[in-house]
N, C-alpha and C positions, 0 to 999 in steps of 0.2 A: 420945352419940357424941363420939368426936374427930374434930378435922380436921388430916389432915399436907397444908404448901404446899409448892410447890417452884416456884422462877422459873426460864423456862427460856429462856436466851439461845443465837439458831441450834441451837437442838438442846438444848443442853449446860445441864444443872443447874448453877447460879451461886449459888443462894442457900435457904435452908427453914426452916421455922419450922412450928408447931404451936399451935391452939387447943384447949386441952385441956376447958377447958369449956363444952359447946356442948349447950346444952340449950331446944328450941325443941318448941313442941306441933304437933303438925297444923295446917296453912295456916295458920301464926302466921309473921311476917319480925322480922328484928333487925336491927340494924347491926352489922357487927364493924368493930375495926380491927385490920388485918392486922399480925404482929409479923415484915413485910418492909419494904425501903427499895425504893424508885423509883429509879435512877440508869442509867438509859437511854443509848445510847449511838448517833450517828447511823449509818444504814447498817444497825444490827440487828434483830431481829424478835422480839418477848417474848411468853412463855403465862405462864399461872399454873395447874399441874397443882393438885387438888383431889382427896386421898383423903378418903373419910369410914371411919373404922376404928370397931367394936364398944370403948367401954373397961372394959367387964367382960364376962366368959363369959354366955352367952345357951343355953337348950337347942341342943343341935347344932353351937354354933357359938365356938368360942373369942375368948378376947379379943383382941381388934386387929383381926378379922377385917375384908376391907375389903367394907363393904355397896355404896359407890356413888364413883363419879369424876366429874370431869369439869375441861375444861382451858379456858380463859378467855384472848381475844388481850389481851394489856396494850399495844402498842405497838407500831411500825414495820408494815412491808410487805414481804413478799417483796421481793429487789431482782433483778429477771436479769438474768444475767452480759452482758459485753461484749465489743468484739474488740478485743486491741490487738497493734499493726502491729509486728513482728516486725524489727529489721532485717538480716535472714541471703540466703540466697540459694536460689531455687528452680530446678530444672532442668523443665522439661516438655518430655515427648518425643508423640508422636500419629501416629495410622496410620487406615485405617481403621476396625479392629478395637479400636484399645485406645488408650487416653491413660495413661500413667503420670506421675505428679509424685514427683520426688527432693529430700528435701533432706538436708541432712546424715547425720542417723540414719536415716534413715525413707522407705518408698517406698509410694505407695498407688497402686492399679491401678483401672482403669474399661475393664470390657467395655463399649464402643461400641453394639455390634448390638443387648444386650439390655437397654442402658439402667442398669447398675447396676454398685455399688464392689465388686470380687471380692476384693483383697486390700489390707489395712492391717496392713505391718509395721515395729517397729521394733526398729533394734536386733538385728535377724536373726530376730524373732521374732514370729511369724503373730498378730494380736492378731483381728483382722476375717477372715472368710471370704467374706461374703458381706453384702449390703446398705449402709445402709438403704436398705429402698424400700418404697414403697406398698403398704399392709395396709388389708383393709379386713373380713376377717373374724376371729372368734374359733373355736374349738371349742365347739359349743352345750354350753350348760348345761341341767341337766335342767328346766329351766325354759323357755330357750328352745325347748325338744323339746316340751314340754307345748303353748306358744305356736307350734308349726309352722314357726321362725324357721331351723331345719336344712334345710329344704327350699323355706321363703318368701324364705326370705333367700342361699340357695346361690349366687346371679350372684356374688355378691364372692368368691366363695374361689379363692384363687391368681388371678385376674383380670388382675393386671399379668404376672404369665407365660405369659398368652396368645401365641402364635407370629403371632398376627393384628395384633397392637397397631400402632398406627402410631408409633416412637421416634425422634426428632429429637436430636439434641445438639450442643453447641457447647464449646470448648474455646479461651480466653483467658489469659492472663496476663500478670505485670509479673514483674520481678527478683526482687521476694519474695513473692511471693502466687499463686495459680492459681483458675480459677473454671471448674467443669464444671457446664453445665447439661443437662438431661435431661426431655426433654419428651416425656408418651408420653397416645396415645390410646386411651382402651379401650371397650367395650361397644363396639365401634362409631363409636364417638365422641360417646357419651354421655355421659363424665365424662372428663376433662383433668385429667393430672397434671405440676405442672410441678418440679423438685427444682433448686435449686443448692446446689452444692458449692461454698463459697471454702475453702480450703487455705492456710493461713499457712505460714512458714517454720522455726514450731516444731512443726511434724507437727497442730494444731491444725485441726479442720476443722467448717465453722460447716455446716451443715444446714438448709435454706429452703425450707419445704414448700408449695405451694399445690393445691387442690384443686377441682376447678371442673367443678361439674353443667352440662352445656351443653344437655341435654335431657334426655329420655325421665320417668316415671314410677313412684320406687320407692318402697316404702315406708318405710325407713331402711338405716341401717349397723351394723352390726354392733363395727366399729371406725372411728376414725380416726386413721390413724398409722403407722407406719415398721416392717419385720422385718428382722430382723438375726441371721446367727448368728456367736458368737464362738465362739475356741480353746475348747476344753473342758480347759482350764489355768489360769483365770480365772475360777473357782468363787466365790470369795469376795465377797461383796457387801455395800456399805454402802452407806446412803441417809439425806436427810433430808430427812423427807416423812411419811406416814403410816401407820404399822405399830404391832405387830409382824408380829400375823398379817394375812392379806389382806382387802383391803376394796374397792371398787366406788362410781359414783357416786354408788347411793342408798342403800348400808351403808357409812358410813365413819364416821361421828362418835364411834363407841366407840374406832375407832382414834385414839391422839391422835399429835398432829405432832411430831415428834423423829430423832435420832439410831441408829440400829440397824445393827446386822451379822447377817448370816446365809451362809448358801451358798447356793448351786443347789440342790442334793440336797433340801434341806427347803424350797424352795417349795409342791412341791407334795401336796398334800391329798390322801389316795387315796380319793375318794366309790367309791360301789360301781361309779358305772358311771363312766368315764372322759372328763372335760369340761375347762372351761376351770377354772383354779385358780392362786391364788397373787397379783392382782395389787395393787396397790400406784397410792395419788392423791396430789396435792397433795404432788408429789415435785420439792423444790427442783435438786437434783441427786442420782447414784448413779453407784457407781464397781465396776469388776469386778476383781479383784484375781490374781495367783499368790498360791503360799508367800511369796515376797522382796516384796511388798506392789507387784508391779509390772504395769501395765496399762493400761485406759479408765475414762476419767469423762465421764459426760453431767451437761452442765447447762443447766437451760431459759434463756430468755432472755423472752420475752414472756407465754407462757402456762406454765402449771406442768404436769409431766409426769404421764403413766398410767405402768406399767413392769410388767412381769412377767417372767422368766427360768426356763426350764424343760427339763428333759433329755432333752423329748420337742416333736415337731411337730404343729400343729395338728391334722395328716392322721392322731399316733398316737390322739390322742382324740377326735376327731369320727367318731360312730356312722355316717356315711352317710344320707344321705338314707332309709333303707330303715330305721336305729335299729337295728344289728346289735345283737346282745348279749355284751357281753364284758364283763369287770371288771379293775378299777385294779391289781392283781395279775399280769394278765396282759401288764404293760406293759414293757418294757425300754428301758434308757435309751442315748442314741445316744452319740456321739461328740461331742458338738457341743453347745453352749449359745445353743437358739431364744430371743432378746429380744423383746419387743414394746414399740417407743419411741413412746406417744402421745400424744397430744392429748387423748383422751376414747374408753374402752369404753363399751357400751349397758348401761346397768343392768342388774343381775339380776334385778328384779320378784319375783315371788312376790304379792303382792295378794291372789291369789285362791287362794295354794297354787299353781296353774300355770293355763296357760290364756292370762291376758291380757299384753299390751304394757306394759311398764316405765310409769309415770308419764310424761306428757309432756315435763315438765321432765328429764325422763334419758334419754328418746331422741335419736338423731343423724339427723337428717333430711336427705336428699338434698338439697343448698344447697354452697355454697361456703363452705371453710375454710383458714386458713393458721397453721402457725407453724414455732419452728424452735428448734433448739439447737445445743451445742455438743458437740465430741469432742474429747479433750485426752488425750492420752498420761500415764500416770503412770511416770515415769521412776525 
């Protein structure tokens, strides 16, 4: 076989080279040396992609064909991003009902009562409708339906839109800066969710999640992490993280870490019967684009992102407790672009074909979690 490399800096191919003869018996090792340079650079993060290609025709299978990959960290660490102190000027206005922050381009709105951001525009232009706020389910997978996890696991879905919740907030600022906090209790007040918002004075807005089981008894989560729906004008999507196609916490390693563009429209996977699909790990940041390349970027800060984006709501592909029967066909797509910005989805499992609970290490277990990121206008 041959081997093609390729060094890949934040994403981006920088450098390649090829070992053409590469001829090793079964459970035999060799040394190669790689005909690449090291010149690393502080602050970046380096893979080393590894195709292994066919160098002559094979029955079936032509030459070059690529039998096997796999991608190699050379250096650095994720870095997440930072806040820096803008020096423009903020306006914040508050009522009962609604706290709005203005700054130059850009106004962003906070219903009070129900605890969450309704509208982020800038520039005249609706970019945010709704969120983020506290998610804590997925649309089961045929998996989780096998595992009884649609109907074990039901208490989280829509949970934070209970009309029962107890929501607390508080609203603060200086000259250039704004901070909304939102503290809401659910189950009862079993589980505490507490969100801040700082708002800089370049429409930037940092995202601060904490999560806090205070009592009761569950067996896990389903997610942990933020919903959001944007304009459905901002189809366009690039990330760097782990693609091309979707991956999960305990399928991802075929995906390798890079650079990608896609849309909305093709997130999602039409399985027969209509489930969770499409998402995306180990996602440094991701940007939502129009036509004129204009819109949001999320970027993590402490822990690295889940992400998904899709033209439909949890509620179009979750079968119900009951497992209705319908197919991916019968689905239409809304108006609107539902995000999921998290922390960590629950594995997909499979182990057993269906049946059993994800691997321990890929469950989210009722416990206390925090993280947080950033939202930055693309102008």
């Amino acid at each position: 076989t041959g081997m093609d490399l390729f060094v890949i800096e934040n994403g981006k191919v920088i450098q390649g080279g090829l070992v053409a003869d590469l001829n090793i018996g079964p459970r035999q090792t060799q040394t190669l040396t790689l005909p690449i340079k090291a010149n690393y650079k502080e602050g970046k993060e380096y893979f080393l992609n590894v195709y292994y290609r066919l160098k002559t025709a094979e029955p079936f299978l032509e030459k070059g064909y690529e039998i096997a990959y796999e991608q190699l960290a050379l250096a650095g660490m994720p870095k997440g991003n930072t806040y820096a102190d803008v020096k423009k000027t903020l306006n914040v206005t508050k009522n009962e009902d609604k706290a709005i922050v203005k700054g130059a381009d850009f106004n962003i709105t906070f219903d009070l009562k129900k605890g969450i951001l309704t509208s982020y525009n800038v520039k005249g232009q609706e970019l945010l409708t709704a969120g983020p706020k506290p998610g804590f389910y997925r649309a089961p997978t045929d998996n989780d339906i096998g595992a009884g996890l649609n109907t074990k696991l039901r208490m989280w879905r829509n949970v934070y839109d209970d009309p029962s919740n107890d929501i607390q907030t508080s609203v603060t600022s200086t000259p250039n800066s704004a901070q909304i906090t939102i503290t809401s209790n659910l189950l009862k007040g079993d589980e505490k969710t507490i969100q801040v918002f700082t708002i800089s004075a370049d429409g930037t807005i940092k995202v601060d999640n904490q999560f806090k089981a205070v009592k009761g008894n569950y067996k896990s989560l389903m997610r942990i992490g933020n919903d959001l729906q944007l304009n459905n004008n901002y189809g366009n999507i690039q990330w760097y993280g782990r693609g091309p196609g979707e991956n999960y916490i305990d399928r991802k390693t075929a995906s390798l870490i890079g650079n990608y563009k896609s849309t909305v429209d093709e997130q999602y996977f039409p399985y027969a019967r209509p489930q969770e699909s499409g998402n995306k790990t180990d996602v440094r940041w991701v940007s939502f684009t129009n036509k004129q390349g204009k819109g949001l970027r999320f970027e993590f800060t402490d822990h690295l992102l889940s992400f998904n984006a899709l033209p439909y709501t949890v509620e179009d592909l979750d079968p119900e407790a009951e497992k209705k029967q319908y197919h991916s066909g019968e689905l239409v797509k809304r108006n609107q672009i539902f995000v999921h910005m998290d922390l960590q989805q629950l594995g997909v499992q499979g182990i057993d074909s269906w049946g059993s609970m994800p691997l321990i290490q890929y469950q989210i277990p009722f416990k206390d979690y925090a993280y947080s990121y950033y939202i930055k206008p693309v102008k």
